[in-house]
C-alpha positions as CSV (number, residue, x, y, z in Angstrom):
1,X,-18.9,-23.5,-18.0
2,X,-15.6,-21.6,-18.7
3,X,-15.8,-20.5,-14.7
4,X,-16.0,-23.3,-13.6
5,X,-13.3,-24.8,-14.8
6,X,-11.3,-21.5,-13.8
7,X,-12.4,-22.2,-10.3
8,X,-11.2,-25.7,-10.0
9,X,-7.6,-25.2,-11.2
10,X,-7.2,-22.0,-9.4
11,X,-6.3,-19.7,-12.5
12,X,-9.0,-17.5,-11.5
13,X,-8.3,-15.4,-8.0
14,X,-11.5,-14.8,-5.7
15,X,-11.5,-11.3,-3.9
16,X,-10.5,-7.7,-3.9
17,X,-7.6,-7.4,-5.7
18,X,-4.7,-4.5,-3.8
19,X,-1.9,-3.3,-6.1
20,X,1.4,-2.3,-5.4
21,X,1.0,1.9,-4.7
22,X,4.5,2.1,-5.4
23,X,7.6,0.2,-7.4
24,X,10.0,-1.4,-6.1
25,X,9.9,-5.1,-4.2
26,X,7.1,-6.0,-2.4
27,X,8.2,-8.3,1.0
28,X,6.4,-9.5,3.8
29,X,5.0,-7.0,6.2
30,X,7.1,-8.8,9.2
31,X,10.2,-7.6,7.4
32,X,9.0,-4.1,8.9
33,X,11.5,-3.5,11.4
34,X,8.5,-0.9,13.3
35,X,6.6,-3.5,15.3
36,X,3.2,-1.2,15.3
37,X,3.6,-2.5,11.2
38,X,5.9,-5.6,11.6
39,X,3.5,-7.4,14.4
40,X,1.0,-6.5,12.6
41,X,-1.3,-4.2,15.4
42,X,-2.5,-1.9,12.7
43,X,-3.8,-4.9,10.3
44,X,-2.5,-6.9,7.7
45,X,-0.7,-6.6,4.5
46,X,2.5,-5.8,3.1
47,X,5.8,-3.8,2.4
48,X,7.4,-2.1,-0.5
49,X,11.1,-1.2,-0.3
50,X,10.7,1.2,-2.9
51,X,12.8,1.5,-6.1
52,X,10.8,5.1,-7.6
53,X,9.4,7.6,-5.3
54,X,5.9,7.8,-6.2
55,X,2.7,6.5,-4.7
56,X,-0.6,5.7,-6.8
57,X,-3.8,5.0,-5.9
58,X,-3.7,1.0,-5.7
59,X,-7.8,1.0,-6.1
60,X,-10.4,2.6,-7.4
61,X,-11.8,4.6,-4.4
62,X,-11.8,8.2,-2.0
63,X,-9.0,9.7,-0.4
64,X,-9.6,9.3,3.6
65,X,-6.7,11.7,4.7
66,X,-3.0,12.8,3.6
67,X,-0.7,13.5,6.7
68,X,-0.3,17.2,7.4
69,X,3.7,15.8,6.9
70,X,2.5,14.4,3.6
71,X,4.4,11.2,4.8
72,X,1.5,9.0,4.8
73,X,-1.7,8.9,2.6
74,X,-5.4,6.6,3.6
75,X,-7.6,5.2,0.7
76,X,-10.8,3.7,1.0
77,X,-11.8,1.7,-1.8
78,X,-15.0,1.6,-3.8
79,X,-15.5,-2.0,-2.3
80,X,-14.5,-0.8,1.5
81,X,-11.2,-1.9,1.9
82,X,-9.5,0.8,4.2
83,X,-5.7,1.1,3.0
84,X,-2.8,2.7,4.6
85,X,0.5,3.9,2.6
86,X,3.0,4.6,4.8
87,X,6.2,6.4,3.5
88,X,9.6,5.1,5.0
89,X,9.6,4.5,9.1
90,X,9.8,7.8,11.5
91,X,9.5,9.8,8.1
92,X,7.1,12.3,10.0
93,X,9.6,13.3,11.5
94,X,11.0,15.0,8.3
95,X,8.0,17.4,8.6
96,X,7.1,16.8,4.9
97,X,10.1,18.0,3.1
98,X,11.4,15.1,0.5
99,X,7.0,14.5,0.0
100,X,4.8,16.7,-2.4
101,X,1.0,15.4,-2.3
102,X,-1.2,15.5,-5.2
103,X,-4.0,14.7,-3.9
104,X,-6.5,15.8,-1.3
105,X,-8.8,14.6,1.0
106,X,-12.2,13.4,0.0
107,X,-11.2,13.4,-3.6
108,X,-12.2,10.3,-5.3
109,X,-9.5,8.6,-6.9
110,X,-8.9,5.6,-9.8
111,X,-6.1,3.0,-9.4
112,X,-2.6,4.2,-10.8
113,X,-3.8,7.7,-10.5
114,X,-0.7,9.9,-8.5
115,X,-1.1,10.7,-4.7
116,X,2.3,11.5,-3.2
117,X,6.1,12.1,-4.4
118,X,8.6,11.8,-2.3
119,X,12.7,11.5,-2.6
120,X,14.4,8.4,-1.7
121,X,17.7,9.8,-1.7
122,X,16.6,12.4,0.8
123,X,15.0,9.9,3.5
124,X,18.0,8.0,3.0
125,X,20.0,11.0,3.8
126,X,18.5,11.6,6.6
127,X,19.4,8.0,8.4
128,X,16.0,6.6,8.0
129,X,14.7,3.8,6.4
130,X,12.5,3.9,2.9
131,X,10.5,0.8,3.6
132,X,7.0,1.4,2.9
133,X,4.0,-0.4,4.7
134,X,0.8,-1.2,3.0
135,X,-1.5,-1.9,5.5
136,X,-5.5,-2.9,5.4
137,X,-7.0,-0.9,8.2
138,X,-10.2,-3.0,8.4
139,X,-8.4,-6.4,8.6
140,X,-10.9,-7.9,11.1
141,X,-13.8,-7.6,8.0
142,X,-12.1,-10.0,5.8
143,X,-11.5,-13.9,6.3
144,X,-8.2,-14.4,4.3
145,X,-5.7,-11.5,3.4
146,X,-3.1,-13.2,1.4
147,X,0.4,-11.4,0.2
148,X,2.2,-12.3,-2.7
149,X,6.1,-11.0,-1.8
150,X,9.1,-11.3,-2.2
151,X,9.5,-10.0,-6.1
152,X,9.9,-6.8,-7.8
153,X,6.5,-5.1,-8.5
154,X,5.7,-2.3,-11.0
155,X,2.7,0.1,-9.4
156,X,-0.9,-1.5,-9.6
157,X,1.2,-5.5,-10.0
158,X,-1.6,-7.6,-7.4
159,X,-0.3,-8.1,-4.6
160,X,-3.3,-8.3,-2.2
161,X,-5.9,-10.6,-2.5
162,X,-8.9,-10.0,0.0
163,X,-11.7,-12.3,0.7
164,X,-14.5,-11.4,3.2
């Protein structure tokens, strides 16, 4: 009975829940001045200008890939969702030097554990921006992606709420 009275004044969120990999603020993903993130052609989701250069698993799930650059990491969650946490904009052209993985490929991962460091001062350095996409890979499966932006967010701090 509890549920349902959840349910009808919308304190309880239906979905998959996608936290923040990394902290700093979360905005929305059009704020992405990269239009292959910004327009959105690689799937929904969201941004993190990031205040602390470290990325966590944001789900429970399997690490699909990390960039050879280490710029860039894929995690597929226990539920499907296919997530993509991309570093800064035209980082791969830094050819991995401000990143240090700490993860690998295949390895099965729980939300908040590490993935990738990397050093903000040093992409900044370099003349490129720090903004980091968060994008859902398989945004046809789902019927509503919805963001909540445009706060500061501490790593694994919802953001993402995925209905199929």
């Amino acid at each position: 009975m509890l549920g349902k009275f959840k349910n009808m004044f919308g304190k309880e969120k239906k979905g998959d829940i996608v936290g923040a990999p990394i902290e700093g603020k979360a905005v929305a993903l059009s704020e992405v001045s990269d239009p292959t993130f910004g327009e959105e052609i690689l799937g929904k989701g969201f941004a993190v200008i990031p205040s602390v250069g470290r990325v966590v698993a944001p789900v429970d799930g399997t690490v699909g890939m990390i960039f050879d650059t280490k710029h860039a990491v894929t995690v597929t969650s226990s539920t499907g969702i296919e997530i993509l946490i991309h570093v800064g904009l035209d980082t791969v052209n830094l050819k991995g030097a401000p990143f240090t993985a700490h993860a690998e490929a295949g390895q099965s991962v729980k939300a908040g554990d590490l993935l990738l460091e990397f050093d903000i001062e040093a992409i900044k350095a370099a003349g490129l921006e720090t903004i980091s996409p968060v994008v859902i890979c398989n945004t046809m499966e789902y019927k509503e992606i919805t963001a909540d932006v445009g706060k500061d967010v501490k790593v694994l701090d919802p953001v993402l709420t995925l209905e199929k």
